[in-house]
C-alpha positions as a Python dict, from the first residue, in 0.01 Angstrom:
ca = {
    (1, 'X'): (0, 0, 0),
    (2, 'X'): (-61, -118, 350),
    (3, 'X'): (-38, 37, 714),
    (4, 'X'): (333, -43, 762),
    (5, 'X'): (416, 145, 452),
    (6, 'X'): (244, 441, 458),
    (7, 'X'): (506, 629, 591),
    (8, 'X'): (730, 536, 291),
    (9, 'X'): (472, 678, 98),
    (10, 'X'): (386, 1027, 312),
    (11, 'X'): (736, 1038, 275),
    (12, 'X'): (801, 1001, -96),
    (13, 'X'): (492, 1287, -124),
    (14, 'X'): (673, 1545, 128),
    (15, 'X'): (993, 1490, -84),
    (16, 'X'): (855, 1547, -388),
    (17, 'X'): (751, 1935, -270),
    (18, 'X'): (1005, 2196, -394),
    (19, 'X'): (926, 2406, -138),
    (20, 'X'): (993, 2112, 191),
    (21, 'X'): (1295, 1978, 6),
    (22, 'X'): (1406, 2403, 32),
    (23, 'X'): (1395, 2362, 369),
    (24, 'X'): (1480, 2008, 432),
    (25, 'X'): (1690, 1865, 145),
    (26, 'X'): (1604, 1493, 241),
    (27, 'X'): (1655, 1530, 586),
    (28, 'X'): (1287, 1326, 657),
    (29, 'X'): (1428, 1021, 929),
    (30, 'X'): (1155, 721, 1073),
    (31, 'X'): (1121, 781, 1451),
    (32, 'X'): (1545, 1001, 1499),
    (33, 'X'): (1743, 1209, 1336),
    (34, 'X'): (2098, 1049, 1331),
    (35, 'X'): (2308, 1266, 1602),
    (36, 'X'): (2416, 1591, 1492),
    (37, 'X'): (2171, 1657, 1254),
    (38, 'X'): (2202, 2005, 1143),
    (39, 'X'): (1938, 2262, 995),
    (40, 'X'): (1587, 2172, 1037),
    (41, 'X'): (1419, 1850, 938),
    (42, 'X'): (1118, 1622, 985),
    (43, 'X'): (1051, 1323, 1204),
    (44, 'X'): (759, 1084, 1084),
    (45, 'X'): (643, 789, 1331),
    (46, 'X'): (327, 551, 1248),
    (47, 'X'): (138, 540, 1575),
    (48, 'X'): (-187, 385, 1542),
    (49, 'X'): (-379, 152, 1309),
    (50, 'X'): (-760, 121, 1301),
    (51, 'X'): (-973, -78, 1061),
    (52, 'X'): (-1354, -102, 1028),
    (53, 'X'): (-1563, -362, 937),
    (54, 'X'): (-1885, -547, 833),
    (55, 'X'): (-1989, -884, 770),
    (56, 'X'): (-1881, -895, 407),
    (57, 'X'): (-1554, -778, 567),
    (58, 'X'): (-1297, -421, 611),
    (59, 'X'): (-1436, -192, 445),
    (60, 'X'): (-1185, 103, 556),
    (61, 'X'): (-836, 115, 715),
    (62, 'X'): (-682, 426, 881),
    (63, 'X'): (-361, 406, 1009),
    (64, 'X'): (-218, 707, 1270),
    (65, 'X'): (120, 945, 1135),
    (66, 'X'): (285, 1178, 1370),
    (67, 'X'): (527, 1428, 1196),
    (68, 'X'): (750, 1608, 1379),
    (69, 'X'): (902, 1921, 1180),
    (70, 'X'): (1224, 2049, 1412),
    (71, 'X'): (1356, 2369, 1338),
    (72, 'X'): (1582, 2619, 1602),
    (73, 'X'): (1376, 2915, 1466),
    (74, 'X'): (1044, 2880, 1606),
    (75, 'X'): (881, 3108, 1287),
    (76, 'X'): (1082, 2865, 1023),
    (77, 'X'): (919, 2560, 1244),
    (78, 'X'): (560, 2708, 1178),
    (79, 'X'): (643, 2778, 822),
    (80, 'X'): (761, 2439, 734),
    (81, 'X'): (438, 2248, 948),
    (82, 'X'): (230, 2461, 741),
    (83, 'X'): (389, 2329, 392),
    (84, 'X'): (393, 1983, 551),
    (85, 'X'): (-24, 2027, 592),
    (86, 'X'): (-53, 2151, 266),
    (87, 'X'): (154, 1893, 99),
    (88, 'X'): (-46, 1599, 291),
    (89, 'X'): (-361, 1697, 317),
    (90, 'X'): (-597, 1614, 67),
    (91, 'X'): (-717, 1288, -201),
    (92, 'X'): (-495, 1070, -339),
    (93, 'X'): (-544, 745, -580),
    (94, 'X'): (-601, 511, -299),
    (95, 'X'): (-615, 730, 57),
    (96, 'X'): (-747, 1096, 163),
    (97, 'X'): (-521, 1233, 449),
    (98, 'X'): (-669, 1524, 703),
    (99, 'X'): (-492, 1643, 1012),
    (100, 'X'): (-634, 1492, 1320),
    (101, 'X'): (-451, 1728, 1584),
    (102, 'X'): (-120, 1933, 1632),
    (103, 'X'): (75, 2100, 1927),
    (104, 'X'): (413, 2215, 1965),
    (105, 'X'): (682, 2197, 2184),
    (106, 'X'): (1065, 2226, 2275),
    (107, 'X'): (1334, 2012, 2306),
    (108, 'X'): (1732, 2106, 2337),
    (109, 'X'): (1652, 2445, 2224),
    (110, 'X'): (1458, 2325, 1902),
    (111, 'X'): (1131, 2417, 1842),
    (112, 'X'): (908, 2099, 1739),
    (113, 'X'): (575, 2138, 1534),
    (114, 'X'): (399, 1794, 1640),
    (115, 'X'): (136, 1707, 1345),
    (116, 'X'): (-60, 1398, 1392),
    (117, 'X'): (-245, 1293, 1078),
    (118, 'X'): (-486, 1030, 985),
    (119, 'X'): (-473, 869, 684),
    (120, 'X'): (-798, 660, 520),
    (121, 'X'): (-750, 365, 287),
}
């Protein structure tokens, strides 16, 4: 796993939770929904990419993952961030994953749950 695939793999985790695919199915799109994308889904973008270093070499790697969960009920939008957190957050094999920041907002009358998490190889 690498930083330019980590968001086939955040992916492959959100879409293994019963509870996301309820509200999702497999509605999870890199960077846009195709046009006319019904119901809600989730946007995932990598942002950023540090790494850290010593002489003997990197030592750590943390790449950046936005998440955008879009819903037109603003309580569903909420719901579904919160499962997102839960299903991200956490140790893994190779990475832990914590949420570095979140706001909200809306665009054409969707309501947009903006999660920005930080992932540590």
């Amino acid at each position: 796993m690498n930083h330019f695939t980590i968001t086939s793999v955040l992916r492959s985790l959100l879409l293994q939770d019963e509870k996301i695919k309820a509200f999702v199915n497999e509605r999870i799109f890199p960077l846009q929904a195709p046009l006319n994308t019904d119901g809600d889904f989730i946007l995932y973008q990598r942002d950023g990419y540090a790494t850290y270093e010593t002489k003997m070499g990197i030592f750590q790697k943390e790449p950046l993952v936005f998440f955008n969960i879009v819903s037109e009920d603003y309580d569903r939008s909420q719901e579904l961030a919160g499962l997102v957190h839960d299903c991200l957050v956490g140790h893994y094999d190779q990475m832990h994953i914590s949420l570095e920041d979140s706001t909200e907002d809306i665009t054409d009358k969707k309501f947009i749950q903006v999660l920005l998490f930080k992932i540590k190889l």
